[in-house]
C-alpha positions in Angstrom: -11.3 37.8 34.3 -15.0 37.6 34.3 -15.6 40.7 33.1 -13.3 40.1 30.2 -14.4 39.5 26.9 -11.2 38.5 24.5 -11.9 37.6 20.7 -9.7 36.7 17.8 -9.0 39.2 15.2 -8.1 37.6 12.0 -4.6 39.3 10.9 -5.6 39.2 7.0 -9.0 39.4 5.5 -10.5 36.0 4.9 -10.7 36.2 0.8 -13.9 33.4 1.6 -15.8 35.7 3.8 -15.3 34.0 7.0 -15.9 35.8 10.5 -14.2 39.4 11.4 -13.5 38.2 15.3 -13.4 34.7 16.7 -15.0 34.8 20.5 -12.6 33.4 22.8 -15.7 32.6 25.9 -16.7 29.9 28.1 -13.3 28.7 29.2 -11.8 26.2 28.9 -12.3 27.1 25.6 -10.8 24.8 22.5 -9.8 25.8 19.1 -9.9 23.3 15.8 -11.8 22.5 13.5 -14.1 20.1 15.1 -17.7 21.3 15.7 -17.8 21.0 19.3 -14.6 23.9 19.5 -15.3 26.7 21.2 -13.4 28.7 18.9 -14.2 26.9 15.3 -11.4 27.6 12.6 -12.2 25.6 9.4 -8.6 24.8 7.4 -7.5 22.1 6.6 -4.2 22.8 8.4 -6.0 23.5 11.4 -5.7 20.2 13.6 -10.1 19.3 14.5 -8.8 19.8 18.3 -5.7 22.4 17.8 -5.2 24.5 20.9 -7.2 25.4 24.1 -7.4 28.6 25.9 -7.7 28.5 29.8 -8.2 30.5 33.0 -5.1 30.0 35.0 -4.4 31.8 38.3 -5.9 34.9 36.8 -4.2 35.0 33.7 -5.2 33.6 29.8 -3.3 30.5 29.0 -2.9 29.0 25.8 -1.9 25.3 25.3 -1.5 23.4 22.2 -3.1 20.1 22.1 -0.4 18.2 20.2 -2.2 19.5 16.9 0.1 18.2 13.5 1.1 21.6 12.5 1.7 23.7 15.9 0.3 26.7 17.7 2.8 30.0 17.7 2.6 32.9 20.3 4.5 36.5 19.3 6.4 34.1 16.0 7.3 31.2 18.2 6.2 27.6 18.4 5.3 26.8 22.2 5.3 23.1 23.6 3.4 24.2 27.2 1.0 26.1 28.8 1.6 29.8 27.6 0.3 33.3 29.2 -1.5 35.1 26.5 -2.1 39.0 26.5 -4.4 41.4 24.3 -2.0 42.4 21.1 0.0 39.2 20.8 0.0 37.3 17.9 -1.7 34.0 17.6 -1.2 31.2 15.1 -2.6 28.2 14.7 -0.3 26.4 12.2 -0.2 29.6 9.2 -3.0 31.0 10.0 -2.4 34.5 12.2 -4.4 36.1 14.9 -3.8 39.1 17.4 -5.9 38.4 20.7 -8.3 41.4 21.3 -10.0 42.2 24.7 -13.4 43.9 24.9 -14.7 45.7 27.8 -17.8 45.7 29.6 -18.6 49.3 28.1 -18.3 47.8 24.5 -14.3 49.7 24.0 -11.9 48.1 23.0 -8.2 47.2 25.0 -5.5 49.2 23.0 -3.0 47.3 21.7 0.2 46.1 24.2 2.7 46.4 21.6 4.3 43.3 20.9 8.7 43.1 21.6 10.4 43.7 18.0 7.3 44.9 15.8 6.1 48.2 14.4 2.0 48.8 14.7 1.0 47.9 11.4 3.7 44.9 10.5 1.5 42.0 9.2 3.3 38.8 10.6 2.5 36.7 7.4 4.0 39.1 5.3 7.6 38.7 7.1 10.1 37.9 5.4 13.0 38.1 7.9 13.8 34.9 9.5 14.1 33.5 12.1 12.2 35.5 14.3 9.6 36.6 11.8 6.8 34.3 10.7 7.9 32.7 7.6 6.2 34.1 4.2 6.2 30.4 3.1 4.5 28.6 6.0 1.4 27.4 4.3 3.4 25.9 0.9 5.8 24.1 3.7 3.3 22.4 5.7 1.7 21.2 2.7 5.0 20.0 1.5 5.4 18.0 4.7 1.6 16.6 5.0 1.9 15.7 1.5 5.7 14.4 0.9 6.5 16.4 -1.4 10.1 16.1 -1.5 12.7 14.1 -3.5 16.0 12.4 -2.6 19.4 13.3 -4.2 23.1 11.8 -3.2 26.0 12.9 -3.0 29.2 10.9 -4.2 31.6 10.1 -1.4 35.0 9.2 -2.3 38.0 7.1 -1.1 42.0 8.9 -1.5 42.3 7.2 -4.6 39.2 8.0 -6.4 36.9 4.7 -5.8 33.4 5.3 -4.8 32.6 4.5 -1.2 29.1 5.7 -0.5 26.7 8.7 -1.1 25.1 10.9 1.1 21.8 11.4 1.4 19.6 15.0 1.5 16.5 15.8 -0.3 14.8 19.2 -2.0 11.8 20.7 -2.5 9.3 19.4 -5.6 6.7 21.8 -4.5 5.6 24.0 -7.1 5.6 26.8 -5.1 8.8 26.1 -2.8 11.5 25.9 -4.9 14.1 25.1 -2.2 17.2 23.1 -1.1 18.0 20.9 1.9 19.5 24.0 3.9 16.3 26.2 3.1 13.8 23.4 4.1 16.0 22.7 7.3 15.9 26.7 8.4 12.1 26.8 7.7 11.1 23.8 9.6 13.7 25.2 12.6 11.6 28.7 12.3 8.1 26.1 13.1 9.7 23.8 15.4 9.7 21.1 12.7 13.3 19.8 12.3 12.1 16.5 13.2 9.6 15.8 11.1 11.3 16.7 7.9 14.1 15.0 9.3 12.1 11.7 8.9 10.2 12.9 5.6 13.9 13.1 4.2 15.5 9.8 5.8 12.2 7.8 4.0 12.1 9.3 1.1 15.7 8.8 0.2 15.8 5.5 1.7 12.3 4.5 -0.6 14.1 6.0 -3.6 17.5 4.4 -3.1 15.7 0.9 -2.5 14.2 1.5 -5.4 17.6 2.4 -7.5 19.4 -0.7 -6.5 21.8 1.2 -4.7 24.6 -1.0 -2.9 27.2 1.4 -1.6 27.1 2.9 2.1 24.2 5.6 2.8 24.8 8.6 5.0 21.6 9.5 6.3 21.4 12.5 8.2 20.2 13.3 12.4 18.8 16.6 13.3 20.6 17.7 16.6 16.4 18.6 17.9 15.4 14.5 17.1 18.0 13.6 20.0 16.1 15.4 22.4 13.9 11.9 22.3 16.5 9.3 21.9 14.8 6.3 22.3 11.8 7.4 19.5 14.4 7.6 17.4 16.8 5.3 17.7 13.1 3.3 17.2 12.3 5.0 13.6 16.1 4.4 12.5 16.1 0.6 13.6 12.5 0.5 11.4 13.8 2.1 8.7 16.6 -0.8 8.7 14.4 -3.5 9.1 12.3 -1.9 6.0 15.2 -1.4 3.8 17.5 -4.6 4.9 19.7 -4.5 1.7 20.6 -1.2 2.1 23.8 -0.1 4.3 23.0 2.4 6.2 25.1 4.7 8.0 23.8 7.0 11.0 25.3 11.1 10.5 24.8 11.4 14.1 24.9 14.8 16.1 27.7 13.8 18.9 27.2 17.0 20.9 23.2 17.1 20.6 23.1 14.2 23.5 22.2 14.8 26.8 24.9 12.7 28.4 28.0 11.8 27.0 27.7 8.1 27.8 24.5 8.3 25.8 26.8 7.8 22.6 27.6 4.6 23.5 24.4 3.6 23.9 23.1 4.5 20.4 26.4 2.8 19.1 24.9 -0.6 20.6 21.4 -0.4 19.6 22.4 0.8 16.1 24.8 -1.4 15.8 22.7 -4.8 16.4 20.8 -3.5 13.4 24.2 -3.2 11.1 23.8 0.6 11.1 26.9 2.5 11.6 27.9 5.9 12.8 29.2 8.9 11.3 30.0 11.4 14.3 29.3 15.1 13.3 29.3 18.4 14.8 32.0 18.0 17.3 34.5 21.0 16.5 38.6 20.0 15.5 39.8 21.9 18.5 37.7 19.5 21.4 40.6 16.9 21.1 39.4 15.2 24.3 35.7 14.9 22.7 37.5 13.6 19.9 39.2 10.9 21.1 36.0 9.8 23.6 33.5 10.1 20.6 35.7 7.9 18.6 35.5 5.0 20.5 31.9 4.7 19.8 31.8 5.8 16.3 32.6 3.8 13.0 33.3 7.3 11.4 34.1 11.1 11.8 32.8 13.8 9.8 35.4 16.9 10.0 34.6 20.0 7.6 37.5 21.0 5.2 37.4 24.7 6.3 38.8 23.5 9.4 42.4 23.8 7.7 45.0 20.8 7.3 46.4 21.6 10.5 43.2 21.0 12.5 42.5 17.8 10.1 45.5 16.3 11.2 45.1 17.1 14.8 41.6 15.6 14.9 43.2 12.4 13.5 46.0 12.2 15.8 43.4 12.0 18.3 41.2 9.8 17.2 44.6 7.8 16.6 42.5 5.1 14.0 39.4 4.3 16.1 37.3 6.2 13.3 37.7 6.5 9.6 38.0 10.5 8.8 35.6 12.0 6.5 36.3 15.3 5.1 33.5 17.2 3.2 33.3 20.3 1.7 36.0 19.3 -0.7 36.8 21.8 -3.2 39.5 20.3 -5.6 41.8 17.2 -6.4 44.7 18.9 -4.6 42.7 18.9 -1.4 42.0 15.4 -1.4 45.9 14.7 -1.7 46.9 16.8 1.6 43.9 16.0 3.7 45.1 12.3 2.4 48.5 12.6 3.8 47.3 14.3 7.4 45.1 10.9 7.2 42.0 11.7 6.6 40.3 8.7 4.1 37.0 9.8 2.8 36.1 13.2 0.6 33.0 14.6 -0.3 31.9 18.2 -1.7 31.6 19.8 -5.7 35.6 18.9 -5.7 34.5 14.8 -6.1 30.7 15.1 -6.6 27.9 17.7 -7.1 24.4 16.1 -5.7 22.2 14.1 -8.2 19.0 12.8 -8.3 19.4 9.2 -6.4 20.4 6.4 -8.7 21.7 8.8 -11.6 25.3 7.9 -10.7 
């Protein structure tokens, strides 16, 4: 490796003038924006200690350093020490690279191609998700480092037409990201950043219903990735109770996302000595057995209406009253009355309730 000379190739011009090649030498080598980095990238979405490239039995290694917006090898977020090659693709947060290797005799290392890719593609340009760098990177991150976001609820009903709660998801008031909870959700999964616009959503809501006055039962929502680290947060969701004690929260938990089965009950008891109940989700209407185990721990089950009345009313005989049923995806009146009679006692989707701004009800 000593006779190895890699560089960073930007994979767009810099419009501001900046360098043609980044030298990756002296390794260790670090990459940020701090003065002291070996490799010095000045943007303000660079972290001021981002990555660090390293010698590791033979091979180029490249490890980020818990920067805010993440380091990506070949279109995908990495979380340890990765083997780096001349031709892959480097970012660091939205800002692309393809690692180059110069020889002693001044030539340059052809390029390996990358898996997937045609020579020429230009990785910021993709469109395609998720494999594909997303074309909105930069306006994201600066919608999560900045807040941009606002809360909206939507109306959940009882059988017989009485409001019961609202639940809880947010969209985009970036001026260049015009986009919905389920966009914002697939773009943070393509950067490996469910779980901080999970949290940007739950406060932002929970600031704006505060604010509103609202009374009736929350749903906030889990991403399956935040239960990878149970105990941070089951910490941020008891903080967000203590913060916003007149508001009754409920907990749209993940069920199958845990570890351990037996982990359910544990979230149940440290939720609950906070008053914050549970809403399982995600466990599908054929798993009876799951069913009827989750429900023991739960103060509600989320079941989707495609399932069918048949499956509905399977589900419930085998949570056999442990759980209130939630339906959602409700599409009309008439659904409300079957999945009413199979036992089912909540309803939400555009048959009860499009989403509003929070506190517009």
């Amino acid at each position: 490796m000593e006779d190895k000379q890699f560089y960073l190739e930007p994979e767009k011009p810099d419009a501001a003038g900046g360098p043609d090649r980044y030298p990756v030498s002296d390794l260790p080598c670090l990459v940020g924006r701090a003065a002291e980095c070996g490799v010095c990238i000045d943007f303000d979405r660079i972290s001021r200690r981002h990555a660090r490239f390293d010698r590791v039995d033979g091979e180029l290694q490249l490890v980020d350093l818990d920067s805010t917006n993440g380091t990506f090898v070949n279109h995908r977020r990495i979380d340890e020490a990765t083997a780096v090659q001349p031709g892959d693709s480097i970012h660091f947060a939205d800002h692309g690279f393809v690692l180059q290797q110069r020889l002693p005799s001044g030539a340059t290392l052809p390029h390996q191609q990358a898996a997937g890719r045609l020579a020429g593609d230009t990785i910021i340009g993709f469109t395609a998700l998720p494999t594909g760098f997303p074309v909105q990177a930069p306006e994201f991150f600066e919608l999560l480092n900045d807040g941009l976001v606002t809360g909206l609820s939507e109306s959940i009903q009882t059988a017989g037409g009485s409001p019961f709660g609202h639940s809880l998801r947010a969209r985009s008031t970036h001026p260049r990201l015009a986009a919905d909870a389920g966009t914002l959700f697939r773009l943070a999964s393509d950067l490996g950043e469910e779980a901080r616009l999970a949290q940007l959503v739950r406060e932002t809501c929970l600031a704006q219903a505060a604010a509103a006055g609202l009374q009736s039962n929350l749903f906030i929502e889990v991403h399956p990735v935040e239960c990878e680290d149970n105990d941070l947060l089951i910490d941020e969701l008891v903080g967000l109770a203590g913060r916003f004690r007149q508001l009754a929260l409920v907990c749209d938990f993940p069920v199958t996302a845990l570890a351990r089965a037996d982990r359910l009950a544990e979230v149940r008891s440290k939720l609950g000595r906070r008053e914050i109940e549970i809403c399982g989700t995600g466990i599908p209407t054929g798993q009876l057995d799951l069913l009827a185990a989750s429900a023991r721990h739960l103060d509600y089950l989320r079941l989707p209406a495609a399932a069918g009345l048949d499956a509905i009313a399977g589900a419930v005989r085998a949570v056999d009253g442990r759980a209130r049923i939630l339906v959602d995806g409700i599409g009309d009146s008439q659904s409300v009355a079957s999945m009413s009679e199979a036992g089912a006692s909540l309803f939400q989707g555009p048959g009860i309730a499009k989403p509003e701004p929070i506190g517009a009800q």
